[in-house]
N, C-alpha and C positions, 0 to 999 in steps of 0.2 A: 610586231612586224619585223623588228629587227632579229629577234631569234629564229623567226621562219625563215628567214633570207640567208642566217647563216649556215642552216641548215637543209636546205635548197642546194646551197652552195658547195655544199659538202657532199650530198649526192650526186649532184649531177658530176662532181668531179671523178667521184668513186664509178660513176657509171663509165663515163669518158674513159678512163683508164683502164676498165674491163675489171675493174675488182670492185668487192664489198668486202666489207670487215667479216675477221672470223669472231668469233666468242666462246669464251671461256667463263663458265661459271663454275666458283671453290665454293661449296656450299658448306658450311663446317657444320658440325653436333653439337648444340648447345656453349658453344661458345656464348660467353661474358662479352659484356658491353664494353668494361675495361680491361680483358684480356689480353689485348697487344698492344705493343706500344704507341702509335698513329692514336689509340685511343685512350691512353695513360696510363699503362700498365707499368709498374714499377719491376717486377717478378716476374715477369718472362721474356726471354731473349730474344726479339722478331724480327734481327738486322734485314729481312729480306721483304716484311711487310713495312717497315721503315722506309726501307728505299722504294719499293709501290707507294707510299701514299706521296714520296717525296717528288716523285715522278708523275702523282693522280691528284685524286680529286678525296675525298673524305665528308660524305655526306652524314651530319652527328643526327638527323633527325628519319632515319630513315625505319622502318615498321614490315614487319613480318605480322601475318593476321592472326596465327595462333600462337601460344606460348607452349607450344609444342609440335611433335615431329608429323605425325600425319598429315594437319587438314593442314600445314604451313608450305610443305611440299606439295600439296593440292594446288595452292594459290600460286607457287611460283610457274609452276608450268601450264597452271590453264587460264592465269589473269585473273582469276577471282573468286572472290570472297568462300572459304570454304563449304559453309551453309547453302552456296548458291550452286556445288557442283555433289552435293548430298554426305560432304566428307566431315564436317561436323562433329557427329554424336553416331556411333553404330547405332542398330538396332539392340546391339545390347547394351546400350549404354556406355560403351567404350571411347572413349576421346583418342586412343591412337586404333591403328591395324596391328591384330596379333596374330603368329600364324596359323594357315588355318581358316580363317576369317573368310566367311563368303562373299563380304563386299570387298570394293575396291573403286579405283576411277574408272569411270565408265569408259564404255569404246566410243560411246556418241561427242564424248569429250574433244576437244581439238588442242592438242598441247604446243607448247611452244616448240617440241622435236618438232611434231608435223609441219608447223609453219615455215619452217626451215628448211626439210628436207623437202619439200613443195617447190622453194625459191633454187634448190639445186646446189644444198647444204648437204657435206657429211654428217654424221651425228652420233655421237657415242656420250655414252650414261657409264660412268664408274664409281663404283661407291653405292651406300645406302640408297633405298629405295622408297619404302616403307608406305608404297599406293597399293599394296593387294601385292599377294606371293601366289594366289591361284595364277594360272598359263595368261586368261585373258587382259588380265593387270598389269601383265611385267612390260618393262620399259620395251622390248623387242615387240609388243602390241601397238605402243604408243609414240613413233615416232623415229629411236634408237635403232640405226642398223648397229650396231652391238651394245653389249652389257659385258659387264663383269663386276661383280659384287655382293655383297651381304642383302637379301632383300625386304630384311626392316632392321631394328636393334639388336645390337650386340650383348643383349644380356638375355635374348628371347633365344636359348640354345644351352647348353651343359657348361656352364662358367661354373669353373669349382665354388665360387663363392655363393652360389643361391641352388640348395638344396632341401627338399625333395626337389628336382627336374620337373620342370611346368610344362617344357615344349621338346619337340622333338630336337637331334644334333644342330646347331646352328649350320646353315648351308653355304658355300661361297658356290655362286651360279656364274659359267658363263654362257651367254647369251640364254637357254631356258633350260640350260642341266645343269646337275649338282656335279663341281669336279671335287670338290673337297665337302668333308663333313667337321666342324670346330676347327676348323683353320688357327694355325698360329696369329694369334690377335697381334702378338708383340710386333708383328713384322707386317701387317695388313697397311698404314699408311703409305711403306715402303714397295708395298705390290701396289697398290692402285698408283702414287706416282710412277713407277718405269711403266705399268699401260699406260696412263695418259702420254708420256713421253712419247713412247711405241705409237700411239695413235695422233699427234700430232706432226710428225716424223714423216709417217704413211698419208697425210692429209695437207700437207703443206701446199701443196700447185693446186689446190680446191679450198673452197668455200667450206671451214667447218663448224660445230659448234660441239663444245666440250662440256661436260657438265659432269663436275667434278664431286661428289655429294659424301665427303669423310666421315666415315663410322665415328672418328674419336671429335673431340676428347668425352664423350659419352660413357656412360656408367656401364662395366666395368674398363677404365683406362689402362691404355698398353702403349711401350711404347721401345724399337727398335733397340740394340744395345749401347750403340751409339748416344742413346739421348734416355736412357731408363737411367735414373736415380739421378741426371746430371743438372737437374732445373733447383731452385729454389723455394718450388711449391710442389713437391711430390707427385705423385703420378699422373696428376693433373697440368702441373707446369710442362712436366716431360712431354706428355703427347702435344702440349700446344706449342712448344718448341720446335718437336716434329714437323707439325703444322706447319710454321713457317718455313723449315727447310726444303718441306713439297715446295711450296709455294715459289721458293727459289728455284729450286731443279725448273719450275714451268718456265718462270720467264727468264730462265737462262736458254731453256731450249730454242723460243722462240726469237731470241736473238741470235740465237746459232745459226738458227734456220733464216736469218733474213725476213720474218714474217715479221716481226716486234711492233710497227709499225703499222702494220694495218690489222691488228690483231686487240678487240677491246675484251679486257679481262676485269672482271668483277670476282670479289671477295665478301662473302657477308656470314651472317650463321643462320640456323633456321628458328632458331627463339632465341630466348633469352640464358643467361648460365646459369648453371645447376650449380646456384649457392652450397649449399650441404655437401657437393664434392670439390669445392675448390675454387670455383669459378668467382668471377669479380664483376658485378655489374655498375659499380661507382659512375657516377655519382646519382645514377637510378634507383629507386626504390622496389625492393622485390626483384623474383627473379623469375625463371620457366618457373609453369605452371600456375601465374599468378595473374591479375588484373592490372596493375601498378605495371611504372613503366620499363623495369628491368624487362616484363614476361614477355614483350612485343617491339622495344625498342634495340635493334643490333647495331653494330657494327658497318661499315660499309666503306668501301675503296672500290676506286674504278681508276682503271690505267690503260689508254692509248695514246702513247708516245705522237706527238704531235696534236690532237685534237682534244684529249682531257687537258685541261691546262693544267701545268708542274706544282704541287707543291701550296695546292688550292683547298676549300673546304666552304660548302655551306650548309646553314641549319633548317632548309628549308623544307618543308616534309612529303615523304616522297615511299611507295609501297612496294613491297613486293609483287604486288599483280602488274605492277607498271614494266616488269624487263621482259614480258611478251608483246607488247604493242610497241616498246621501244625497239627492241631486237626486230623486229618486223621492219617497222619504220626506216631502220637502218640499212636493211637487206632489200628494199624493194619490196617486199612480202606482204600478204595483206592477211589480217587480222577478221575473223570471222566473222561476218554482219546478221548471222540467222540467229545471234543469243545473243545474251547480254554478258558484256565484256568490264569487269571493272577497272582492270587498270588504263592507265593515259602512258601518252610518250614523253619520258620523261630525257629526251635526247638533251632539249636546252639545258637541263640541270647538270648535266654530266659532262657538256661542252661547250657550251658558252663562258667565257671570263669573267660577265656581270649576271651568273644565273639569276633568272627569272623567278616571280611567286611560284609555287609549285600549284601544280594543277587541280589539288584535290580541296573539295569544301570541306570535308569531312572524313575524317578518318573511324570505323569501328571497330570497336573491339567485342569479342564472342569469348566466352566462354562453354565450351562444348557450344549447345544450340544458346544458349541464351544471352543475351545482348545485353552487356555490364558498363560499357560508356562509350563515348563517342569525344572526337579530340575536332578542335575547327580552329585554327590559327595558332592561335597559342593558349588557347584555352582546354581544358579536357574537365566532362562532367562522364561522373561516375554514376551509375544510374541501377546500381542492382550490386552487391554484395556477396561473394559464394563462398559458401560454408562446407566446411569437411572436403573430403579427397575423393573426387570421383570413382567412382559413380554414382558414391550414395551423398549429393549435393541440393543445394536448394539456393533459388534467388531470393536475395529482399532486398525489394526497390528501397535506394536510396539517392540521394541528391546531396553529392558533396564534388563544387567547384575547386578545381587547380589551377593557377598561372604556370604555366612550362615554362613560358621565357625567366620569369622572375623565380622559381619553384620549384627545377628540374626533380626537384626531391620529393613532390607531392606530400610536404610537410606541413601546410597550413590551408584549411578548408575558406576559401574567401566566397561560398553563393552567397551568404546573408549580404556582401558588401554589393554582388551585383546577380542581382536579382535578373532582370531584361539578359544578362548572357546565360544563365543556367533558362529561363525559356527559349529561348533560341536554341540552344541545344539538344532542350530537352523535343522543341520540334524536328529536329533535323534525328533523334531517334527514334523518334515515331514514322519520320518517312524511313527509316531502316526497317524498322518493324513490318511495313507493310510490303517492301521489296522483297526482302530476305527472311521475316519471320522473327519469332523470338520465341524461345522456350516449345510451350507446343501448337503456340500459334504459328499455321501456315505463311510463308510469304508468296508473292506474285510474281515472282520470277525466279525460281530456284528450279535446280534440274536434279532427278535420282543419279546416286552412285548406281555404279555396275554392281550386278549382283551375278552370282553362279549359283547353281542349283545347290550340291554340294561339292564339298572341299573336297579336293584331292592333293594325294601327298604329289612333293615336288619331283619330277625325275630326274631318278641320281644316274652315276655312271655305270 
């Protein structure tokens, strides 16, 4: 009761005064769990995510749904569960979008731009994309009155490092044309921060929402001249140094501009790091691409100057499908009733001084389509096993219990000691199963991806 009060309280003030909060979301590439400092990164320099968490909140238990780039950016912009919005597993078998690709997020989708620009939000998308590069997929379909950006991975294009060439020139698109073809990578973190700049500058006397989604530090890493060779972890430290210095330029702007204050800005990555380049997921086990909690457990900072309280942190667990119905929640906006929505408002978490239990019973985890464990408090059962590198994988159920609070390392198997929580769990995966499906069993409330007939190339200038 008490966090609905102060959250009541907080609206109707923002209403009274004629404002709502803008938002900012930095969505990073496979950033590490311990990659900056706020999350005990010893190796790289992040004076300016330092000062965001020292000024925020640092939530250590927070979950991306996939341990990789596609179905995770699914989830953040449509609230749920990949599997449930058909972004999953291609039809060919594919766990990310490659270009080309006839699916994509569908138009029936309602993203979290649209809920936004509904409420009488600007909206701009900069950065990776990686939901469908056909016309009907691009962020300018789904919400974005502009774009500008790479629109999937930085290695799907003529990177001197991966030869024979598999895809056509990497594209940098604004709004639905090609103005560049292989764009200088080294300097791309430094174009998309002056747009974001540029576009909160132009949006300051309005309601906006930013959404920030960084190519790096993603394989192959690039990074400014400034900051190439100058890290202590090679090309990987470099661009996450970078990283942080966007991240400054933002909330320097927005203190420029007087907004700082009514302006809530979120930090997270879209999986887990990509160990074998660099990345540091401590004191997580595994990393992208994997089961274990490096592949799903990120990073996470939220800062609004006055209502995140300074300097704060809890471990209470909290998703990525949750910053559409929070963002809503915040804006007056309402959140779609004609489908099923998985994330909650997770506003008390992020504002409240004594945050609350987090809202969610259960947490799942997906591998492509198949359903590998399920986390409920501080327990997490493992429930199926994936073998070899997609696409040529296979499940084999298995039943091995972890304590997170006691175990973040998922280093000691304890079901045999409790038996009654691996069945509890193991029910609470079976009602996933029957919601959302498993392997090639259907579930009961999932929706198809957008499809196009055929592909067509992208138009350039």
């Amino acid at each position: 009761m008490r966090a609905l009060t102060v959250m009541a309280a907080i609206l109707m003030a923002a209403t009274a005064a004629g404002q709502v909060p803008n938002f900012v979301v930095i969505f990073v590439d496979d950033l590490g769990y311990a990659d900056i400092g706020p999350f005990g990164s010893t190796l790289h320099r992040t004076p300016n995510l330092d000062r965001m968490a020292s000024q925020g909140r640092k939530l250590t238990s927070f979950y991306v749904t996939a341990p990789v780039c596609t179905p995770s950016r699914a989830s953040l912009l449509t609230g749920s569960y990949p599997r449930r919005v058909g972004l999953d597993e291609s039809e060919k078998g594919q766990w990310v979008l490659f270009p080309g690709n006839q699916e994509g997020l569908s138009s029936d989708e309602v993203t979290l731009a649209e809920v936004l620009r509904g409420a009488g939000y600007r909206t701009a998308c900069i950065g990776k994309w990686h939901l469908g590069d056909q016309a009907p997929f691009l962020p300018t379909r789904h919400g974005f009155e502009t774009y500008f950006g790479i629109p999937y991975s930085n290695d799907m294009g003529h990177d001197s490092r991966r030869e024979p060439y598999r895809y056509p020139p990497l594209p940098l698109l604004r709004m639905e044309r090609v103005v560049e073809e292989e764009p200088d990578q080294r300097l791309i973190t430094k174009r998309y921060t002056e747009e974001a700049v540029r576009f909160i500058e132009a949006s300051k006397d309005e309601p906006f929402f930013l959404y920030l989604a960084h190519t790096m530090p993603h394989w192959p890493q690039y990074a400014s001249e400034r900051f190439a060779g100058k890290s202590s972890n090679g090309p990987w430290g470099d661009s996450v140094e970078e990283i942080d210095w966007s991240t400054g330029e933002i909330l320097s702007a927005l203190q420029r501009l007087d907004i700082d204050e009514r302006t809530l800005v979120i930090f997270t990555s879209d999986n887990g790091g990509a160990t074998r380049h660099g990345a540091s997921n401590a004191p997580l086990r595994g990393g992208k691409g994997t089961t274990w909690e490096g592949g799903y457990r990120v990073c996470f900072l939220a800062r609004w100057p006055g209502r995140v309280p300074a300097g704060s942190s809890t471990n209470e667990m909290a998703l990525s499908v949750d910053i559409l119905p929070t963002f809503a929640a915040l804006a007056g906006a309402s959140v779609p009733e004609d489908r099923v929505i998985d994330g909650k408002d997770i506003a008390p978490l992020l504002l409240d001084a004594d945050p609350p239990p987090g809202p969610h019973v259960a947490f799942y985890y997906y591998f492509m389509s198949h359903l590998t464990g399920v986390r409920s408090g501080r327990w997490k059962l493992h429930v199926a096993r994936m073998g070899g590198r997609y696409p040529n994988y296979r499940a084999n159920p298995i039943a091995e219990l972890y304590d997170l609070h006691a175990d973040i390392g998922e280093s000691r198997d304890v079901a045999e000691q409790y038996p009654q929580v691996v069945e509890r769990l193991q029910a609470l995966a079976e009602a996933a199963r029957l919601d959302l499906g498993d392997g090639l069993r259907k579930g009961q409330h999932t929706r198809p991806p957008g499809l196009v007939d055929a592909a067509t190339t992208l138009t350039r200038n």
